[in-house]
C-alpha positions as CSV (number, residue, x, y, z in Angstrom):
1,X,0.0,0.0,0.0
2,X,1.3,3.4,-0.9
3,X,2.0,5.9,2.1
4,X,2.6,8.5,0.2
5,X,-0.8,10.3,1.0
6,X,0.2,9.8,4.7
7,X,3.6,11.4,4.9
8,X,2.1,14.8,5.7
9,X,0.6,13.5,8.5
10,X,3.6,11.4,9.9
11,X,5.7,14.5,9.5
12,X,3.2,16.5,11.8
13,X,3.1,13.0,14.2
14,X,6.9,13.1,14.7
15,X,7.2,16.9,15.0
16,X,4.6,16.5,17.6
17,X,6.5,13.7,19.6
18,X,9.9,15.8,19.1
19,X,8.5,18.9,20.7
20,X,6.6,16.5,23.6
21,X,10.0,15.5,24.6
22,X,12.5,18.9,24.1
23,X,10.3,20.9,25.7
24,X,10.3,19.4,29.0
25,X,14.1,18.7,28.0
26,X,14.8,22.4,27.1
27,X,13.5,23.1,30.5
28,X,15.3,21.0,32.8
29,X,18.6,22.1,30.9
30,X,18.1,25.5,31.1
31,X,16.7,25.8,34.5
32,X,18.7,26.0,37.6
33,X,16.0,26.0,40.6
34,X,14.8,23.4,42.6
35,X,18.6,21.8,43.0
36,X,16.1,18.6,43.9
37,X,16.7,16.4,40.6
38,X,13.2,14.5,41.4
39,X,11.5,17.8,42.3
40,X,13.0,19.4,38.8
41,X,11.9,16.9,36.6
42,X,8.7,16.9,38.0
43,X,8.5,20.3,37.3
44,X,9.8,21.0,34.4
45,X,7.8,18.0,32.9
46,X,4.5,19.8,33.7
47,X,5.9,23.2,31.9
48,X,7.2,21.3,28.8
49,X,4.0,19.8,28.3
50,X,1.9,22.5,29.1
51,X,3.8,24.8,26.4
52,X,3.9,21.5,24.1
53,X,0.2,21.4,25.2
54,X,-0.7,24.7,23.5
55,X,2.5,24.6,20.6
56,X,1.1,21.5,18.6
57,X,-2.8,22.1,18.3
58,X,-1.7,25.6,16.5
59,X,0.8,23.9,14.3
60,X,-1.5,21.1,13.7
61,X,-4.5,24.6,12.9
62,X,-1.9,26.0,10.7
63,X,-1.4,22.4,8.4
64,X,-4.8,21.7,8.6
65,X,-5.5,25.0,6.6
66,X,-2.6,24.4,4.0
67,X,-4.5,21.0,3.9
68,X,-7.8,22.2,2.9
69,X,-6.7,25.3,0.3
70,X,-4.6,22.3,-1.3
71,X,-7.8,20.2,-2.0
72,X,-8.6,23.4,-4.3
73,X,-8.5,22.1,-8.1
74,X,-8.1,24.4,-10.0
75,X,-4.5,26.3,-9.6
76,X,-5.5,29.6,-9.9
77,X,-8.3,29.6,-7.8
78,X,-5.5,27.7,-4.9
79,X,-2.8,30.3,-5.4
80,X,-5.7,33.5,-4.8
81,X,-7.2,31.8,-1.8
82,X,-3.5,31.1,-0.2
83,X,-2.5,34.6,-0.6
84,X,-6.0,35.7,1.1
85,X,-5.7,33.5,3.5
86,X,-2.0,34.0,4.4
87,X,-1.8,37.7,4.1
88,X,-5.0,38.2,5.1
89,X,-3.7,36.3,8.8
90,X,-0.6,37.8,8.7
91,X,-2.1,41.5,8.5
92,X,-4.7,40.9,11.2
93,X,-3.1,39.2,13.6
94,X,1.1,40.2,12.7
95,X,1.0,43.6,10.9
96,X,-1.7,45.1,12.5
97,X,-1.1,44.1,16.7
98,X,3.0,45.6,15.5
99,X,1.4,48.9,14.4
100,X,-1.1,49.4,17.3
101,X,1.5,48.9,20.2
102,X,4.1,51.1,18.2
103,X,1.1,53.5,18.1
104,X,0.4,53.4,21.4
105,X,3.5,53.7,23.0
106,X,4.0,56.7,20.5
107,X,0.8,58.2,21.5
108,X,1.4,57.9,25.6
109,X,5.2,58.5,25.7
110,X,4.9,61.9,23.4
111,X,6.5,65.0,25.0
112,X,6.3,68.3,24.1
113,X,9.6,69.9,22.0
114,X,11.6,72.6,21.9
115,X,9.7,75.6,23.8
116,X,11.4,79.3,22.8
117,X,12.3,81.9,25.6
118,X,11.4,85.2,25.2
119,X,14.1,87.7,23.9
120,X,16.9,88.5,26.1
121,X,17.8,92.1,26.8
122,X,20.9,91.1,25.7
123,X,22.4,88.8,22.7
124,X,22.6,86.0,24.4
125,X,25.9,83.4,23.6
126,X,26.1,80.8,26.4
127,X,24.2,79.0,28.7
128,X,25.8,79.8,31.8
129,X,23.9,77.3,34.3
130,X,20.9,75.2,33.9
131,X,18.5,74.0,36.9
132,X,15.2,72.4,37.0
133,X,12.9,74.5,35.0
134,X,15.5,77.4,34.9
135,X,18.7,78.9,33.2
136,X,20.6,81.8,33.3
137,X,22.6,82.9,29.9
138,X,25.6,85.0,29.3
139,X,25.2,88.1,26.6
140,X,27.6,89.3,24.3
141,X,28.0,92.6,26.7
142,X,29.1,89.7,29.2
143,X,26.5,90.4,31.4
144,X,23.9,87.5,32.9
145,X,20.3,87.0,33.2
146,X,18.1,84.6,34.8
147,X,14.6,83.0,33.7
148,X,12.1,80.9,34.9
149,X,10.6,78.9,32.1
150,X,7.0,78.4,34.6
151,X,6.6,81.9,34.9
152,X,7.8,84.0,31.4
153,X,6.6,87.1,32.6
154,X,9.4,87.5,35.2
155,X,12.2,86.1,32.5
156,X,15.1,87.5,32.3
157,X,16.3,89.3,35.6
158,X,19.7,90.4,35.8
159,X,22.3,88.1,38.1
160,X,25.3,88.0,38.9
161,X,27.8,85.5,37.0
162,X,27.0,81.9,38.3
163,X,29.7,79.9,40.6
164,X,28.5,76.3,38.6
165,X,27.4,75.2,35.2
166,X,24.3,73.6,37.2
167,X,22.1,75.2,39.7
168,X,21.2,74.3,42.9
169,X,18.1,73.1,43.7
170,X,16.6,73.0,47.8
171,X,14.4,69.9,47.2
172,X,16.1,67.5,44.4
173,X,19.6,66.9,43.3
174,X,20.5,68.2,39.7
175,X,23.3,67.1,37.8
176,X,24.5,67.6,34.1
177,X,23.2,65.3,31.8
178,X,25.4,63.7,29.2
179,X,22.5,62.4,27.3
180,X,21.6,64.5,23.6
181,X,18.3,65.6,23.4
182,X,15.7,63.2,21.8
183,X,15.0,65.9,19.1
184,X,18.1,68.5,17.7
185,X,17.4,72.5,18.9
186,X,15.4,74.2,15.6
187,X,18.7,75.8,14.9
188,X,22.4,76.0,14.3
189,X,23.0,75.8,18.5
190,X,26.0,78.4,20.3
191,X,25.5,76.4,23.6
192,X,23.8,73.9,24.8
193,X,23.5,72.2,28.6
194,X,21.3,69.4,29.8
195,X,20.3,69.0,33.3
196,X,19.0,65.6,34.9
197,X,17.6,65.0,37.9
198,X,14.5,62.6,39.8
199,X,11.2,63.7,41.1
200,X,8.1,61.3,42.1
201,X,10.6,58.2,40.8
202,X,10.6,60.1,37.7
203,X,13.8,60.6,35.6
204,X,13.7,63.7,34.0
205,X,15.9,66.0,31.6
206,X,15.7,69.6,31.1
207,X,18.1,70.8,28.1
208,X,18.8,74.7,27.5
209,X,19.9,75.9,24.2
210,X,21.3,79.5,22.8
211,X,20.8,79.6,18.9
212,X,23.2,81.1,16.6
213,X,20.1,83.6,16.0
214,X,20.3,84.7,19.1
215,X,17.3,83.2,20.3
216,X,17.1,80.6,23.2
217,X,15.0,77.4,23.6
218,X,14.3,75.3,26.3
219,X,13.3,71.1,26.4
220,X,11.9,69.3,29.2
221,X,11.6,65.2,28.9
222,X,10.8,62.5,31.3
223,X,13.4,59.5,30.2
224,X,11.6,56.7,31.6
225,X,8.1,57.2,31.0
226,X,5.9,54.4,33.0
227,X,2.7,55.5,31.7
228,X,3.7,54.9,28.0
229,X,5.3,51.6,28.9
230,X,2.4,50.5,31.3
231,X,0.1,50.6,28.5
232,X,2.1,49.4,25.9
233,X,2.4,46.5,28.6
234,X,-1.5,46.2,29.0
235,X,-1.9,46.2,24.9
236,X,0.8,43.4,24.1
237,X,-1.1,41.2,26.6
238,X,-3.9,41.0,23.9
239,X,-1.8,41.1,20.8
240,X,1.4,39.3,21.7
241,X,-0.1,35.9,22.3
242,X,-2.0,36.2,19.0
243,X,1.1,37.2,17.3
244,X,2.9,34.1,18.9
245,X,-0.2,31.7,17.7
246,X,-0.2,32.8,14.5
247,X,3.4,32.6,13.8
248,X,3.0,28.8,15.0
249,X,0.0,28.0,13.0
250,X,1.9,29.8,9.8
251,X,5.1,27.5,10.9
252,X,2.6,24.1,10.7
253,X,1.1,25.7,7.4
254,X,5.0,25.8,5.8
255,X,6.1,22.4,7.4
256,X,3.0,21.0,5.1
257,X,3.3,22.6,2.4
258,X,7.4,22.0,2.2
259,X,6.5,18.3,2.4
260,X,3.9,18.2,-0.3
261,X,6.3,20.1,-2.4
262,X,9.1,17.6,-1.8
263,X,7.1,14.8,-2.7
264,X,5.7,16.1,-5.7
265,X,9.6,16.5,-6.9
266,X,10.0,12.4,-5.9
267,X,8.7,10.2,-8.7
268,X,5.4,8.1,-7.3
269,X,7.0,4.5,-7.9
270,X,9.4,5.1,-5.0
271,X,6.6,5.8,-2.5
């Protein structure tokens, strides 16, 4: 009796048997905790076949599908219902879940840009010290002055020459920040200073600018942004495991169709 017909499906029996026994295998290897051999077998036997338990039903989905668009006669018709089917699955549940998290994180972790500072009296052509929210630049007369970036209508105050490139601050420490900006000043930059420091178990980063046009511009950022991340955490719970399946069930789809293709290239006396 010919087998040939039943090579597919001995190809999926053995592919399921391999991954039954190297997952728990993979485990055990890989795994240092319990240091009870007995206890870590046991263990790692019920997560290999738990993972085996939901691996092969979506390889066996995926070759059941190639199974069932190859019973299509006619060749054309096969070949446009593939594609449908394939890109069709790999949009909804690849493409599309890839987009909307890199969307969402996008969306949530958005800061505002480059702010400009009202005119100094002054030309302005350093930043002489950066704080939290604050700066004072150097003019071209060599002269300083001080502004708030919460409160523009007091901006520019004259001081005298500051004793460190970053200010002092009574409630938080402030230190410079080596880090460039996420997004270049809107300008050819004289002088530039970032300043990082941690409020609420946020790391932020104010960066102070003077612009060869004499104007000055300020950036604040937060550098880890937990909301954005928290989110994007909540989303890929939803779209990650449906990635994951479908990248199984398209695996089992190629493993059958690679062996139908190989036997139709071995001549049907040998089988």
């Amino acid at each position: 009796m010919k087998i040939r017909r039943f090579i597919p499906l001995l190809v999926l029996v053995l592919l399921s048997c391999l991954i039954l026994v190297a997952a728990p295998a993979v485990l055990y290897a890989s795994s240092e905790y319990p240091k009870d051999a007995a206890q870590k077998f046991e263990m790692t036997l019920r997560q290999g076949l738990g993972i085996a338990a939901i691996v092969i039903p979506l390889i066996w989905l995926g070759a059941g599908v190639d199974a069932l668009l190859s019973r299509i006669a006619d060749k054309a018709k096969r070949r446009f219902a593939s594609l449908v089917v394939y890109i069709g699955a790999f949009v909804l549940f690849i493409a599309l879940p890839t987009v909307m998290l890199l969307a969402i994180y996008g969306i949530f972790s958005e800061q505002d840009g480059w702010q400009q500072l009202p005119a100094p009296p002054e030309a302005p052509v350093a930043v002489a010290s950066g704080g939290r929210d604050s700066l004072i630049v150097e003019t071209v007369d060599g002269n300083y002055y001080s502004c708030w970036a919460l409160d523009l209508s007091t901006c520019w105050q004259p001081v005298d020459q500051p004793e460190s490139l970053i200010m002092e601050a009574p409630d938080v420490y402030l230190e410079q920040s080596s880090n460039a900006p996420p997004v270049n000043p809107p300008g050819e930059v004289l002088s530039l200073i970032g300043v990082a420091y941690n409020q609420s178990g946020m790391k932020l980063e104010s960066h102070y600018a003077v612009l060869e046009d004499g104007t000055v511009w300020y950036l604040n950022r937060e550098t880890n942004n937990y909301t954005a991340s928290f989110i994007t955490m909540l989303a890929s719970l939803l779209a990650i495991p449906g990635m994951i399946g479908s990248g199984l069930a398209f695996a089992g789809a190629g493993i059958h169709a690679f062996t139908k293709w190989m036997l139709e290239r071995i001549p049907p006396k040998e089988i």
